[in-house]
C-alpha positions in Angstrom: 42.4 219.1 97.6 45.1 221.4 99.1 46.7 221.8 95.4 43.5 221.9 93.3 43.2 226.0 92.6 39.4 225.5 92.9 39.4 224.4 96.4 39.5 227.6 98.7 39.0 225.6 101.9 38.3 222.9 104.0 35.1 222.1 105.8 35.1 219.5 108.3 31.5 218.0 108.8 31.5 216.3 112.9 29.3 213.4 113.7 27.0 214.6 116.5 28.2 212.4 119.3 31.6 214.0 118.6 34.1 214.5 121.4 36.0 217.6 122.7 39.0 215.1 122.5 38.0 214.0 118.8 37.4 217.7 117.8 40.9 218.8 118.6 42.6 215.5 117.0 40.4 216.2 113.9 41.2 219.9 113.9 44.6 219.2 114.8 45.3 216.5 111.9 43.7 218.9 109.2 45.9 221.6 110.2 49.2 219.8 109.9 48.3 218.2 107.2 46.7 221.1 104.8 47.8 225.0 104.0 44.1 225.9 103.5 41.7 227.4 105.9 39.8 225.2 107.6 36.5 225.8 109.1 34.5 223.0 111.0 30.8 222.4 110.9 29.6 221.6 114.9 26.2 220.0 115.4 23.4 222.0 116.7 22.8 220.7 120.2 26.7 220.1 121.5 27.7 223.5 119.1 28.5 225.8 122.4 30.4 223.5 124.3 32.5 222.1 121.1 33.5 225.6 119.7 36.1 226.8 122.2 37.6 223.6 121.3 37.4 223.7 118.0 38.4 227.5 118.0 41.4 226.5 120.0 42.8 223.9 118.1 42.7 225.8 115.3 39.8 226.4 113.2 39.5 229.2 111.2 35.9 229.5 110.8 33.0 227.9 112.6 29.4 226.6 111.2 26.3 226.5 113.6 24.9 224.1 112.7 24.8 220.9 111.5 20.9 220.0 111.6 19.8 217.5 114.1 18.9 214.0 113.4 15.5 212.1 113.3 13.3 208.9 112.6 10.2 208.8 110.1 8.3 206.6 108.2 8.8 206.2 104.7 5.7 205.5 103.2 6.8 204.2 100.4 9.8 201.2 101.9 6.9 200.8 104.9 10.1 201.1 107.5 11.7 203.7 109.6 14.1 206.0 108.6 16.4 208.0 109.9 18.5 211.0 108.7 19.3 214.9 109.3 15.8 217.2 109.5 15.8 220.3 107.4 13.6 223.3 107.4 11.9 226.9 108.3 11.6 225.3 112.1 15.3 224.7 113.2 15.9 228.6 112.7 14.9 230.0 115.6 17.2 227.0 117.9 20.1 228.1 115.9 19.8 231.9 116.0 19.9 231.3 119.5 22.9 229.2 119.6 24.5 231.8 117.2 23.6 234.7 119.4 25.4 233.0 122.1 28.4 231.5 120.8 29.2 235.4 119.3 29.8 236.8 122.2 33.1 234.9 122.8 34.3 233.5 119.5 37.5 234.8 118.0 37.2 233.3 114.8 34.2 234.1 112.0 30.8 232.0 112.9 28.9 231.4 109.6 25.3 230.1 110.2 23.3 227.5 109.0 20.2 225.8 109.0 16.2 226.9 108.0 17.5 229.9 105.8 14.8 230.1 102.9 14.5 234.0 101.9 17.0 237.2 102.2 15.2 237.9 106.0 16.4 234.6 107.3 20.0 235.6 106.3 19.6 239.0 107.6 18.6 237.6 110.6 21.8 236.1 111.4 23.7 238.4 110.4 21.9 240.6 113.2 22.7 238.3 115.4 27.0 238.4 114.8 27.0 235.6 112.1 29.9 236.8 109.7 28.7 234.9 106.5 25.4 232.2 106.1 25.4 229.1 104.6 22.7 227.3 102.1 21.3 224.2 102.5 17.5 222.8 101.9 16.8 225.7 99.9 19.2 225.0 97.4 17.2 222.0 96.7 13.9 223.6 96.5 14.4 226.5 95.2 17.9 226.8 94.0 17.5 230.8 92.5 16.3 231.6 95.7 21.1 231.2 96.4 20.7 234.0 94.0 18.1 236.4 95.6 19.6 235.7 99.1 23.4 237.1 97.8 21.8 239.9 95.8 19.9 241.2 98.8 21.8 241.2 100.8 24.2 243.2 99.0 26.7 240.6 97.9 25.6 241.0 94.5 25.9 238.3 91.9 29.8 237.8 92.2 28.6 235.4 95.0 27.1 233.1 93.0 28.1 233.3 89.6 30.5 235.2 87.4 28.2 236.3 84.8 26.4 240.0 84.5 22.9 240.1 86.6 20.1 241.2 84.2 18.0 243.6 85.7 15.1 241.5 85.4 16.7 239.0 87.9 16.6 241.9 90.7 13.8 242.4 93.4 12.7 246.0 93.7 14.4 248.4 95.9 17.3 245.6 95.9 20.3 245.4 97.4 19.2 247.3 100.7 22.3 248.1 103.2 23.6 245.5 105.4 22.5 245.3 108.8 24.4 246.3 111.3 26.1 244.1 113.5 25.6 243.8 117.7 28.6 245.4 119.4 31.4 243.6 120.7 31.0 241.3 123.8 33.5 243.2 125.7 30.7 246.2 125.7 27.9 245.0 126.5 27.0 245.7 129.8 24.9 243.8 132.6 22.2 246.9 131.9 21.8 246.4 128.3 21.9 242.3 128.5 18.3 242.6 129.0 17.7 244.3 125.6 19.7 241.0 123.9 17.3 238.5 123.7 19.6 235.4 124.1 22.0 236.5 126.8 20.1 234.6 129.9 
């Protein structure tokens, strides 16, 4: 991958009993071992805790989050199943998480999880997220990736290399981007209580 010209980087996906140790062995092998950037994706519940480490040994971009894990039915097997949960719902758990892991990262956080329109992305970049990243609604509603860039202002470069019709655009699009909370270094004890995920 590190001589293919269409790979631009590397995104390490953690298992979500993951180590600190394990983080920065991972992160520590992919660094040695690869000239492009490498960004690693921590899983929601263990994501403040593992991304000093992972900002320390290295990476270059972090992703909150990897979506939680649960059991269900399947109606049609009659048997339990397990995998990753997706949705609207996991949201607001990792804007928190994002709002909180801002305040002391030195490298880009891009966030992830229950994004569906351009207000869920705009939400996160409100809270400090540099960039968002697409997941279930790629699979429902894959123009939606389209709508999301072009709202935001990214335009269609982001997703494609072809010209944007004017047909494809929502009205009164792209609207400015927001802007983003001010640096950690000054914000004061006073104004924590207008940020609604300092504690």
């Amino acid at each position: 991958m590190d001589r293919s010209r269409s790979v631009a980087g590397i995104e390490l996906g953690l298992h979500d009993d993951v180590t600190m140790r394990e983080v920065h062995t991972l992160l520590t092998a992919a660094r040695n071992h690869c000239d492009l950037p490498v960004i690693v994706r921590l899983p929601l519940y263990h994501a403040l805790e593992l991304s000093e480490v992972a900002q320390n040994s290295g990476a270059e971009g972090i992703v909150i989050a990897a979506p939680p894990r649960g059991t269900a039915r399947d109606p049609q097997a009659e048997r339990l199943i397990g995998g990753r949960l997706y949705g609207s719902w996991i949201k607001p758990q990792v804007l928190r998480v994002i709002g909180r892991a801002v305040q002391y990262a030195d490298v880009p956080i891009i966030a992830c999880g229950g994004i569906h329109t351009p207000d869920d992305a705009r939400d996160y970049l409100i809270a400090g997220a540099r960039a968002v990243q697409l997941d279930s609604i790629v699979w429902i509603n894959p123009k939606m990736a389209q709508t999301i860039a072009e709202t935001l202002g990214g335009g269609s470069d982001l997703t494609r290399t072809s010209i944007t019709s004017a047909e494809e655009w929502e009205p009164g699009m792209p609207p400015d981007l927001p802007e983003l909370p001010p640096d950690p270094s000054d914000i004061t004890s006073e104004s924590n209580s207008d940020i609604p995920w300092v504690d």
